[in-house]
N, C-alpha and C positions, 0 to 999 in steps of 0.2 A: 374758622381757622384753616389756614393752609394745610398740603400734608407736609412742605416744609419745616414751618411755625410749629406742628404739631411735634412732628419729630425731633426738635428744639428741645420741646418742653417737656416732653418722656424720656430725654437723655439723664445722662448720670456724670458728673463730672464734668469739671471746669470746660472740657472737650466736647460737651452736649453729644458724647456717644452713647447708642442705644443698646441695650442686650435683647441678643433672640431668646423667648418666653423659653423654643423650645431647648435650645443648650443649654440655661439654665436649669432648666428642669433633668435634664439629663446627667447634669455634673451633679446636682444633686443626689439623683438616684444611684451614682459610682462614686460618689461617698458616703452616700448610705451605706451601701450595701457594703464596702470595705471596714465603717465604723460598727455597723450588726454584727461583720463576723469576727472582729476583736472581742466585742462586748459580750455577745450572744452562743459563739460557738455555729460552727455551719448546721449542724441538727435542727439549732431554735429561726437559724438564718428561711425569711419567706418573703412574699412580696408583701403580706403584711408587715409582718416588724421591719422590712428595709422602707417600706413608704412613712412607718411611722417616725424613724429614725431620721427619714429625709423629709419629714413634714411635707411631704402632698400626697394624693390620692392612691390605693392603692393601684385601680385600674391603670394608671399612668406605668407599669411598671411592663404592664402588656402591650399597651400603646407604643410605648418608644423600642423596648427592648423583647417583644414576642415571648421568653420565658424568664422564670429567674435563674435559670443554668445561663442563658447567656448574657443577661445582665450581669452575673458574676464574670463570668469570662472577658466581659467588656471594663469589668471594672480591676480585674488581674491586671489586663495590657494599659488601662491608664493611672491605677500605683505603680506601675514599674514604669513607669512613665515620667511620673511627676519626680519621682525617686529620682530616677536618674539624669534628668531635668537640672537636679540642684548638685549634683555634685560630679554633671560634666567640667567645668569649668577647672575645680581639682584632677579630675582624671588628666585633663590635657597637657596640665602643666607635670605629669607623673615623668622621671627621665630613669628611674632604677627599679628594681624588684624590691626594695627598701624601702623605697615612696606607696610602692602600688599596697604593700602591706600596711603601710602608713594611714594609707584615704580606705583599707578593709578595717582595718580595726573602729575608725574615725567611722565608721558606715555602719559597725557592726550595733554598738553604744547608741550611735543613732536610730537604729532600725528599732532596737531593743525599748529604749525609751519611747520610742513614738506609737507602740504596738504594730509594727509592722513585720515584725517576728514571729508573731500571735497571729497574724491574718496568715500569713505563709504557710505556719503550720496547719491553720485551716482547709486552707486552699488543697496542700498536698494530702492531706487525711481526704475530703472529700475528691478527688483524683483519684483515690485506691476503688472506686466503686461509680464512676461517674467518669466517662471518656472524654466529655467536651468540655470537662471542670481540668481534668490533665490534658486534656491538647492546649486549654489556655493559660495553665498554669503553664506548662513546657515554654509558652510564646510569651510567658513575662520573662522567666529566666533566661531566653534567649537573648533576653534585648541588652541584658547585664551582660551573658556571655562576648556576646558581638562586641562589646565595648571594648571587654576585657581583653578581648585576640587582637584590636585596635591597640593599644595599651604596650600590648604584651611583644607585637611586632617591631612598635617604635624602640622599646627599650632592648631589647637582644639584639637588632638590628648593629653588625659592626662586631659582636661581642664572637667568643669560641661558639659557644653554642647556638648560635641563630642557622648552622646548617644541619644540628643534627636534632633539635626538635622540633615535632609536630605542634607548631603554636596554636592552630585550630584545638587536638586532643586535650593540649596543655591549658587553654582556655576554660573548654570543658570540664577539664578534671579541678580548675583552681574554683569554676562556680558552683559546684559539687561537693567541694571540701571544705566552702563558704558558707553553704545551706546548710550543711552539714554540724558543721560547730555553731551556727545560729543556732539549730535545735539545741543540739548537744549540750551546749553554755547551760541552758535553761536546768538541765539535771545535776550537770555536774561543771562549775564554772571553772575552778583551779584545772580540773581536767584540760577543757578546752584554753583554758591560758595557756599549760605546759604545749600543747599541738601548738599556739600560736608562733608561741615562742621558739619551737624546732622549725615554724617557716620563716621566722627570722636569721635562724643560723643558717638555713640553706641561701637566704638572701646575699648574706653576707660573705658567704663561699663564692656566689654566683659575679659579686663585687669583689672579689679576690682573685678572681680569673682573668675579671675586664681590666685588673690591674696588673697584668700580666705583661712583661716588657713581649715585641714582635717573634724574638727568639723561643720562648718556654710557652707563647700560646699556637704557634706553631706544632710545639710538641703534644700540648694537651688535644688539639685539632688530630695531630696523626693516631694518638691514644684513641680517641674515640672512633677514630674510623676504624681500628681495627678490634674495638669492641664491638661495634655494630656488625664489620663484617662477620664476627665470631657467633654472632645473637641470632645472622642469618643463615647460617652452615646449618 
């Protein structure tokens, strides 16, 4: 048999495409390892129970990925990954602070349901004692944050306030106060309702502004400059 013929006939789909043994194997081991630390908690989390989890070898956990601190780490950056994957297409279409709270809530119920709330909290509990477990936990939330400043530019863009906030800080503080009431919901959910629901009223402020005829948001513009100037005295 040719190696043409051959590669025909180890294809998969009507496409006769092949997968590499080893990316398979590797997508395996970064959902393993993110389904262990749902199930298992990071304590019981090893490259035993992530290989068992991912049905193949333990050694394979050393082979591809050198420890299981950075298999985790590897497996942080491709959940935030796949996450955000599926709910670019929402993001893009975002035009108000309305909407953006709209695809958080819509993320949040998603996250919740699919235990991806449960691995987060993992991840940052092992981070408080484990530095490469938080440099990769920080580089999954970043990839959300970065999104978020994308997001958050397009829609203030035009509005009063697109010159007197820092959208980079404001990013940060909105993916902060995300993670934030993901935990928080878990203890006390009316709690984290009542928060959500006070960042809808500042939404709707924020859409009370842009509704501003050119005259009164001029004024709200001179307001703020000479709040800032006063913040900086």
């Amino acid at each position: 048999m040719s190696e043409a013929s051959a590669g025909k006939s180890s294809g998969s789909g009507a496409r006769g495409t092949t997968k590499d043994p080893a990316t398979d194997t590797r997508t395996k081991l970064l959902t393993g390892a993110l389904a262990t630390l749902t199930e298992q908690g990071i304590a019981k989390t090893s490259a035993r129970s992530i290989a068992a989890t991912a049905g193949v070898n333990q050694a394979l956990v050393f082979y591809h990925f050198g420890t299981v601190d950075d298999l985790l780490a590897a497996a942080c950056r491709y959940g935030a990954e796949q996450r955000l994957a599926t709910y670019r297409e929402r993001l893009d279409s975002v035009r108000s602070l309305g909407e953006l709270l709209a695809v958080a809530r819509e993320l949040n119920a998603s996250e919740r349901a699919g235990g991806q709330v449960a691995v987060l909290g993992q991840l940052l509990a092992g981070g408080q004692t484990q530095p490469r477990l938080a440099a990769a936990t920080a580089a999954g939330l970043t990839l959300w944050t970065d999104e978020i400043e994308r997001v958050l530019t397009r829609v203030l863009a035009g509005t009063p306030l697109a010159e007197f906030v820092d959208v980079t800080g404001l990013a940060k503080a909105a993916s902060a106060a995300f993670v934030g009431l993901e935990l928080y919901e878990g203890v006390d959910p009316s709690g984290a309702e009542q928060a959500l629901a006070s960042l809808d009223q500042l939404a709707a402020l924020a859409a009370a502004l842009e509704g501003l005829g050119p005259v009164a948001q001029r004024a709200v513009r001179s307001r703020l400059r000479r709040s800032g100037q006063r913040g900086r005295a």
